[in-house]
C-alpha positions as CSV (number, residue, x, y, z in Angstrom):
1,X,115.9,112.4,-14.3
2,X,117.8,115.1,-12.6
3,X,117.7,113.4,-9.9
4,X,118.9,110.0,-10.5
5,X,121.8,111.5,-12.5
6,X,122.9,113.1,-9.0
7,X,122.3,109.9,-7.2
8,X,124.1,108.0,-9.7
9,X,127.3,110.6,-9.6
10,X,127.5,110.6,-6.0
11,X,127.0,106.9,-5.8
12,X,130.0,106.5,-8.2
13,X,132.2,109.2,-6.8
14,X,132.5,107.3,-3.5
15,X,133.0,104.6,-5.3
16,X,136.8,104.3,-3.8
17,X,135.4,104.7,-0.2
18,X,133.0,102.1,-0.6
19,X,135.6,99.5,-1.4
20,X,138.1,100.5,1.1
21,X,135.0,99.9,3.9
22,X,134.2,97.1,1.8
23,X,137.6,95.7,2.0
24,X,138.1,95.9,5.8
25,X,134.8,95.1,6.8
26,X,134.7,91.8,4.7
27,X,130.7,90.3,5.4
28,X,130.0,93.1,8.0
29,X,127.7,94.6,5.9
30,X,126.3,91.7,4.1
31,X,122.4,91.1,4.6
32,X,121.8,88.8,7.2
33,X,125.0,89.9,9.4
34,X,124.1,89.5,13.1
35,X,124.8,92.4,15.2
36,X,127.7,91.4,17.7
37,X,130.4,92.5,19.2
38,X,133.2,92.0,16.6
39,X,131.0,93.4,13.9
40,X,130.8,96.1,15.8
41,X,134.3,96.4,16.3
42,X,134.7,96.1,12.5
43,X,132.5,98.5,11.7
44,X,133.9,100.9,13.9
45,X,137.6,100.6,12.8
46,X,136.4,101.2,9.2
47,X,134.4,104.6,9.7
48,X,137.8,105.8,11.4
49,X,139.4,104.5,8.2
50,X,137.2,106.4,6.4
51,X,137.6,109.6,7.8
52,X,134.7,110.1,10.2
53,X,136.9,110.4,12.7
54,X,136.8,108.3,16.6
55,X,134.4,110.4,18.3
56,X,131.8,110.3,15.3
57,X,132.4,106.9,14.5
58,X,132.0,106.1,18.3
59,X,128.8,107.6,18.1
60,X,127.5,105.6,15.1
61,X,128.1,102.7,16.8
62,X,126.4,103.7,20.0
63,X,123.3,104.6,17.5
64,X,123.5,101.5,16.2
65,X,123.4,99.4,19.3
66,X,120.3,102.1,20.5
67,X,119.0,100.8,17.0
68,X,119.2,97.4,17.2
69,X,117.4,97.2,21.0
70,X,114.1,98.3,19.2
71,X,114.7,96.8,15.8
72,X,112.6,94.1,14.3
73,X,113.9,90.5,14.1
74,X,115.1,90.7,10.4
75,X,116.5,94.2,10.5
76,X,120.4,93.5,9.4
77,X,123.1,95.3,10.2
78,X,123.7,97.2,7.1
79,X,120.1,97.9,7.3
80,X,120.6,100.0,10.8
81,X,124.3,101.5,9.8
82,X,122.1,103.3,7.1
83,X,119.3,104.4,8.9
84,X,121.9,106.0,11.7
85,X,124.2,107.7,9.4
86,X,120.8,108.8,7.5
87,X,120.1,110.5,10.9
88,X,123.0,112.0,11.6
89,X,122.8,114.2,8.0
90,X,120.3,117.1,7.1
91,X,118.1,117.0,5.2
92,X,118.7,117.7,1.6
93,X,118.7,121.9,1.5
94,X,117.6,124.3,-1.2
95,X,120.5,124.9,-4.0
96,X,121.9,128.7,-4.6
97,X,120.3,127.9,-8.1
98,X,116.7,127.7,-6.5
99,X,117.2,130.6,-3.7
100,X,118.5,132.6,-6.4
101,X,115.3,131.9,-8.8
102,X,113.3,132.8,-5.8
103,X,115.1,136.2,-4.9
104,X,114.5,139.1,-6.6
105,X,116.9,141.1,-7.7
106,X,120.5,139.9,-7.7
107,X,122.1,137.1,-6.0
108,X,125.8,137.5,-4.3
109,X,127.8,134.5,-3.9
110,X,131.1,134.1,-2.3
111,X,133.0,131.4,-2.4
112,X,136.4,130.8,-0.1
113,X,138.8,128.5,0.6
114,X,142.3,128.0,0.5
115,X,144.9,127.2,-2.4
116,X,144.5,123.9,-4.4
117,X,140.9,122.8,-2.9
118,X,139.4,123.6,-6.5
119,X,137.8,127.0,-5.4
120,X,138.8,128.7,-8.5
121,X,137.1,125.8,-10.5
122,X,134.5,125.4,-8.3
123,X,133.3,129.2,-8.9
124,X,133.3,128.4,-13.1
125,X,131.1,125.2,-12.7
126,X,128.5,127.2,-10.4
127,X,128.7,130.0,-13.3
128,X,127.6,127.2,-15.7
129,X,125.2,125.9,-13.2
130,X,123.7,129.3,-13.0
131,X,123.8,129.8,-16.7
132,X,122.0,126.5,-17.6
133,X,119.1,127.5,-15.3
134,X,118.1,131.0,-17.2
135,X,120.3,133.4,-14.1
136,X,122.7,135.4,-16.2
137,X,126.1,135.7,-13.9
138,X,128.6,137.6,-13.5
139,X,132.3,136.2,-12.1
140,X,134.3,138.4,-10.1
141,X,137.8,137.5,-10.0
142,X,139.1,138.5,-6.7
143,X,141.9,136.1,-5.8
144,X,144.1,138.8,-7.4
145,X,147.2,137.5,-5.6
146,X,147.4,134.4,-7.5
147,X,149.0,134.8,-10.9
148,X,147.1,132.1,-13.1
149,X,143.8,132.3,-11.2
150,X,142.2,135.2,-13.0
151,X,143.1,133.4,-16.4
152,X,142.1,130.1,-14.9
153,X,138.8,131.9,-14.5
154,X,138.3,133.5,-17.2
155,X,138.6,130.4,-19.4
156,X,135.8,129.2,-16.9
157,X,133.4,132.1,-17.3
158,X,133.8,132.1,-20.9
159,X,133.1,128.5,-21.2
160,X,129.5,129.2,-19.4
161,X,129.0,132.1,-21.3
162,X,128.6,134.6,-17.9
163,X,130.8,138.0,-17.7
164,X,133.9,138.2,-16.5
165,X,135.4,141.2,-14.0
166,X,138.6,141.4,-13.4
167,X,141.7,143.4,-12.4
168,X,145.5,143.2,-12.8
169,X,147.1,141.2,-10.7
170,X,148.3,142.5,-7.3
171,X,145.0,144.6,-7.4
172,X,142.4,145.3,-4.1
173,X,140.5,142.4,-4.4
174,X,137.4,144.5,-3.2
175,X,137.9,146.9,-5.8
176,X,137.2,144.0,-8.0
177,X,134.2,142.9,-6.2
178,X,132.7,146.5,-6.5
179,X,133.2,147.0,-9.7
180,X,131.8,143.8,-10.3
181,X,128.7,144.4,-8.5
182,X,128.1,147.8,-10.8
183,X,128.2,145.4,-14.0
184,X,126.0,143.1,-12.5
185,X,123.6,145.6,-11.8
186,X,124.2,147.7,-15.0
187,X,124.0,144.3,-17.0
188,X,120.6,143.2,-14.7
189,X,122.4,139.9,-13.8
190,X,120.3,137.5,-11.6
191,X,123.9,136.1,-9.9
192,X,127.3,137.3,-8.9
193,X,129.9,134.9,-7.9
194,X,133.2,136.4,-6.3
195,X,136.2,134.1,-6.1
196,X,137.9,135.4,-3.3
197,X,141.7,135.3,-2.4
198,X,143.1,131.6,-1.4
199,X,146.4,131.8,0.1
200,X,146.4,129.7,3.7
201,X,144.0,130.1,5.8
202,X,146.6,131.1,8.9
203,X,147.6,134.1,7.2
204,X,145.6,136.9,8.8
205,X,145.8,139.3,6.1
206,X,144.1,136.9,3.8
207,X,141.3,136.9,6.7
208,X,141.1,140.5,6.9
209,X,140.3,141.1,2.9
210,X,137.4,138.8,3.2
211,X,135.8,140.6,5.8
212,X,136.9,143.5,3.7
213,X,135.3,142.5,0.4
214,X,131.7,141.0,3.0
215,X,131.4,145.0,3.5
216,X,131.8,146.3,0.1
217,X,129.0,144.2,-1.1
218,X,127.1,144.8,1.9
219,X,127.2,148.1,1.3
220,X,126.1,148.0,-1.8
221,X,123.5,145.5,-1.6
222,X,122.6,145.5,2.0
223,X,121.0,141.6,2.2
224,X,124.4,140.4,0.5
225,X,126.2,138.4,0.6
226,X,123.8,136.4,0.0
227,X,125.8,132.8,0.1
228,X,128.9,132.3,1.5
229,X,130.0,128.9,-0.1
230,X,133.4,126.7,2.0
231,X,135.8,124.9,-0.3
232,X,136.9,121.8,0.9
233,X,139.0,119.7,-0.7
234,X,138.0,116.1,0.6
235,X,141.5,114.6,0.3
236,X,142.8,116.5,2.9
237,X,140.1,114.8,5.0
238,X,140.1,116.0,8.2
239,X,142.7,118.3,8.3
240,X,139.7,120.2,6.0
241,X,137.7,120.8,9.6
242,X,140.5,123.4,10.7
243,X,140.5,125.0,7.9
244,X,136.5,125.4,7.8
245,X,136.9,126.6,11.8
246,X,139.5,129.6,10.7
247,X,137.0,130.7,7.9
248,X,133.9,130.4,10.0
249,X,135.8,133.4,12.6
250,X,135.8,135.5,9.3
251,X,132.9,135.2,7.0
252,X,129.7,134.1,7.5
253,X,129.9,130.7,5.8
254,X,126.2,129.6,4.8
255,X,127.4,125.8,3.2
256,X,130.1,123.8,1.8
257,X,131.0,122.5,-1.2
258,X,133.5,119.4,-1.0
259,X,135.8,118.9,-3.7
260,X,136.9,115.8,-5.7
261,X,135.1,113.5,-3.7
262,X,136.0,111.0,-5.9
263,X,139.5,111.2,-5.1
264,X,139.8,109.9,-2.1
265,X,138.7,106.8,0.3
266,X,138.2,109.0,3.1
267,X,134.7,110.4,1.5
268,X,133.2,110.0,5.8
269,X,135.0,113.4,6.0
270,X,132.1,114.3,4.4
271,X,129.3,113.4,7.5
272,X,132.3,114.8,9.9
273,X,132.0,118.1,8.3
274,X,128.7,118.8,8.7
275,X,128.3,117.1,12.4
276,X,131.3,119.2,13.6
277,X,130.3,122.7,11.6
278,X,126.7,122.3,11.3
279,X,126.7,124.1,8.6
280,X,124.6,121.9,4.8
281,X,126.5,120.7,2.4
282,X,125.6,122.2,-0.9
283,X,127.1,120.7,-3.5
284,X,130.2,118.0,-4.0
285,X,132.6,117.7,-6.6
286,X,132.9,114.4,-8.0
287,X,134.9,114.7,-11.1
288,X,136.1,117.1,-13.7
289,X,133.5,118.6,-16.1
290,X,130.9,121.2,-14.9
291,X,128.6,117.5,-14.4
292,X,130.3,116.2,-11.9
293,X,129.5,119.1,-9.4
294,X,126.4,117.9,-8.4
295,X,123.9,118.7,-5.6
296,X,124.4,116.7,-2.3
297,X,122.3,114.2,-1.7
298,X,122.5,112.8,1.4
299,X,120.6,109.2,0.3
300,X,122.9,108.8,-2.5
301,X,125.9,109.8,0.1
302,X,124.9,107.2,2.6
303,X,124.5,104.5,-0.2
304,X,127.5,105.2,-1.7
305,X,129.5,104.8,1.7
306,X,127.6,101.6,2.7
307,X,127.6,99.8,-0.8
308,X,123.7,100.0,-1.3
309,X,122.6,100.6,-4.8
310,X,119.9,102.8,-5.9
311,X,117.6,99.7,-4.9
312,X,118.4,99.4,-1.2
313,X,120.7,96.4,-1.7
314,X,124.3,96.2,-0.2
315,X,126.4,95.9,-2.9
């Protein structure tokens, strides 16, 4: 059941990629479509539109035409678009939730990212998420340079029922994160989540307190961090990649987590993430409530960018 809830929200939350491919491919991707060279060409120009971006997209369609050579009479075109963009993603990974289950002792979780990608809110539904599966978490409140964050947080954590560490504002945000790993370990917590500082990424000193803050808990806990989660926002499409390339010099990102996927028709950016970082995608954001941040799926993520339903059919 869990499952097909996460199928269904990813499915919906691309729902306003899938039209805008929809909408410029016209029959492209209609059963029976022959493979040619305009449908190709259609294709193509519609995977750009949706944020794949040329070189990726370019490569698709190579796939496709490597496909088709060795494909069975009645194999369609929508039927080999999904089988290639099926290859080109990972296979589903383990969630935090499950690693952390399996781990003894206690779980560290970072999560980074800049300003307005939903990092902050992203740390309070992963508190929940934690909390609904019997791993008691703690929330450190690092991002101490933001005014509203800590109480933005805090309203989070509370709401899940985890604890909450903070500092005033202005404080070391690795101060925080120590004390926070004390409580967790005083209060025999199973998970810590830190939300670290999210001014932009091109400010240096920003870098510098994450590595910071990677060897306090290090220190303390010399397997941690255990999860370094990315916070992408997918509207900024891919404008997110350089972002993602200026955190990977300075923590040792372990997955991503794409935000309000459902906000955007560019939801390819997803596949062009994690082709160009190589790094899973963990979970993706596809609405507001702690819900609608759901683990990825990358069946439901290629049927909800081709317009097949949970059946197989183009939609």
């Amino acid at each position: 059941m869990a499952l097909l809830k996460s199928f269904s929200k990813i499915f919906g939350g691309l729902e306003r990629t899938r039209k805008g491919i929809v909408e410029k491919l016209g029959d492209v991707l209609r059963p029976g479509r022959a493979l040619d060279a305009s449908a190709l060409d259609e294709l193509e120009e519609a995977l750009i539109g949706s944020d794949l971006g040329a070189a990726l997209a370019a490569s698709v369609i190579e796939g496709v035409r490597r496909r088709a050579r060795s494909a069975p009479p009645d194999e369609d075109l929508a039927g080999l678009v999904r089988k290639e963009l099926s290859s080109l993603l990972p296979s589903a990974v383990a969630s935090p939730e499950r690693e952390a289950a399996e781990r003894e002792g206690l779980s560290v979780i970072l999560v980074v990212g800049v300003n307005g990608g939903g990092k902050t809110t992203t740390v309070g539904k992963l508190a929940s998420r934690f909390q609904a599966a019997g791993l008691p978490a703690v929330v450190a409140a690092a991002d101490t340079f933001r005014a509203a964050a800590s109480e933005q947080l805090e309203v989070w954590t509370r709401r899940a029922g985890a604890h909450f560490v903070s500092h005033s504002h202005g404080a070391d945000p690795s101060a925080v994160v120590f004390d926070a790993v004390r409580a967790a370990q005083k209060r025999q917590a199973r998970v810590l989540l830190v939300d670290t500082a999210g001014r932009l990424h091109t400010r240096s000193n920003l870098m510098q307190e994450l590595e910071k803050i990677v060897r306090v808990v290090s220190r303390e806990i010399p397997s941690a961090p255990h999860e370094v989660l990315l916070v992408l926002d997918a509207t900024t499409g891919q404008n997110g990649l350089s972002q993602a390339r200026e955190f990977l010099k300075f923590a040792r990102v372990t997955g991503i987590v794409l935000t309000k996927l459902d906000g955007t028709a560019r939801g390819g950016v997803a596949l062009a993430i994690t082709r160009e970082l190589g790094l899973p995608l963990k979970y993706v954001g596809v609405g507001e409530t702690v819900e609608d941040l759901v683990e990825f799926d990358p069946e439901a993520y290629v049927a909800g960018l081709t317009g097949a339903g949970e059946e197989g059919r183009v939609a």
